[in-house]
C-alpha positions in Angstrom: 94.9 109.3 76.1 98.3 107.4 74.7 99.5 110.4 73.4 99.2 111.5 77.4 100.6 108.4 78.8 97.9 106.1 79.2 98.5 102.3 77.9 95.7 100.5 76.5 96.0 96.9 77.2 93.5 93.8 75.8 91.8 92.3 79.0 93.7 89.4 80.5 96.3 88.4 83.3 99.4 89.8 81.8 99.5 93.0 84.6 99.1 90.9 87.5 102.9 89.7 87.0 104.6 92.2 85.0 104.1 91.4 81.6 101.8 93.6 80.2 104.7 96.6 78.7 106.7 96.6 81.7 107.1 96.1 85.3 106.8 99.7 86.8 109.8 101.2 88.9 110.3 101.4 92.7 108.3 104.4 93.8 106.1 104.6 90.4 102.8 105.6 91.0 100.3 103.4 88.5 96.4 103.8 88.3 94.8 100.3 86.8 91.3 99.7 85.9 91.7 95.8 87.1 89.6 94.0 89.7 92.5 93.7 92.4 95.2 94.3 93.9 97.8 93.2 96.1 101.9 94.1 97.4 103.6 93.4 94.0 101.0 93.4 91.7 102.3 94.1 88.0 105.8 92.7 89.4 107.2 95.3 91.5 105.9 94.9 95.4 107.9 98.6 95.5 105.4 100.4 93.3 102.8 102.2 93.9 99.4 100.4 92.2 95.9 102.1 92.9 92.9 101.0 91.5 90.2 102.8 89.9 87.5 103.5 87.2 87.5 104.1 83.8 86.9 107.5 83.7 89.6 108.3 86.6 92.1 106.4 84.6 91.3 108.7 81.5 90.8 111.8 83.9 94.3 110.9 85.1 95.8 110.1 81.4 94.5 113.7 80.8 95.8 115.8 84.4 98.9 113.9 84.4 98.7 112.5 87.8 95.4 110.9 89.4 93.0 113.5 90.1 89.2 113.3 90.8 87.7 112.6 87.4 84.4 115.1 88.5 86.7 117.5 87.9 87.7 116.9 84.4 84.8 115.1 82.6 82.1 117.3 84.4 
């Protein structure tokens, strides 16, 4: 999943204000497998943060955009 573009970070608060690798640009699109989410979560209230599962954050590490995981890990 890294070598596809996934980051794998250690539980704790660093993505809730940008300083967990780096605060995503205006427009980027991120998929996190936290518990929440709110206008500038991870620092930038201009990106795009969605939430979801495990296995539709590796489903999307995999397709390269967030897809249904059903369709990859069926």
């Amino acid at each position: 999943m890294v070598e596809a573009g996934a980051q794998v970070l250690v539980p704790g608060c660093g993505p809730c204000v940008g300083v967990h690798g780096g605060i995503p640009a205006d427009g980027q699109n991120v998929l996190s497998t936290a518990n929440r989410n709110f206008k500038g979560r991870m620092g930038n209230p201009h990106a795009n943060i969605y939430l979801g599962s495990p296995a539709a954050a590796a489903a999307a590490a995999l397709a390269g955009k967030i897809v249904d995981p059903r369709t990859i890990l069926a």
